[in-house]
C-alpha positions in Angstrom: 41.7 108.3 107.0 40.4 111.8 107.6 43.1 114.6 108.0 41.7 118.1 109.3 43.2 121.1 108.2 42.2 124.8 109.3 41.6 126.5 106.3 40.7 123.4 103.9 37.7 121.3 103.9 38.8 117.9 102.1 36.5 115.3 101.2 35.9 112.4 99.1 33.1 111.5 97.1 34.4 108.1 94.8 37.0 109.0 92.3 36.2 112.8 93.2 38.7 114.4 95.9 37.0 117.6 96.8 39.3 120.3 98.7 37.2 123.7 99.4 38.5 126.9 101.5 36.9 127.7 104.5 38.1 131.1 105.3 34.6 133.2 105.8 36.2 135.7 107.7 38.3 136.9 104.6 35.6 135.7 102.2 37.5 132.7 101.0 40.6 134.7 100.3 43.5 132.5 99.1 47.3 133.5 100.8 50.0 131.7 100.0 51.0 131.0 103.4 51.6 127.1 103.1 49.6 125.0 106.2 51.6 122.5 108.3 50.4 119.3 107.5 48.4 116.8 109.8 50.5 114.3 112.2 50.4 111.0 110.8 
């Protein structure tokens, strides 16, 4: 079950659940805006 998201890069690695920003533009800047989240 893969869900893609915009600004987040989410993968897992066994127990590990890796979630990265991908926002080069605004070198990785964080705002607080809150994403929609994926259809299910």
């Amino acid at each position: 079950m893969a869900e893609t998201y915009a600004t987040l890069l989410v993968e897992a690695e066994g127990p590990v659940l890796w979630v990265r920003l991908n926002r080069p533009e605004v070198l990785n800047a964080y705002t607080a805006e809150p994403e929609p989240s994926p259809a299910n």
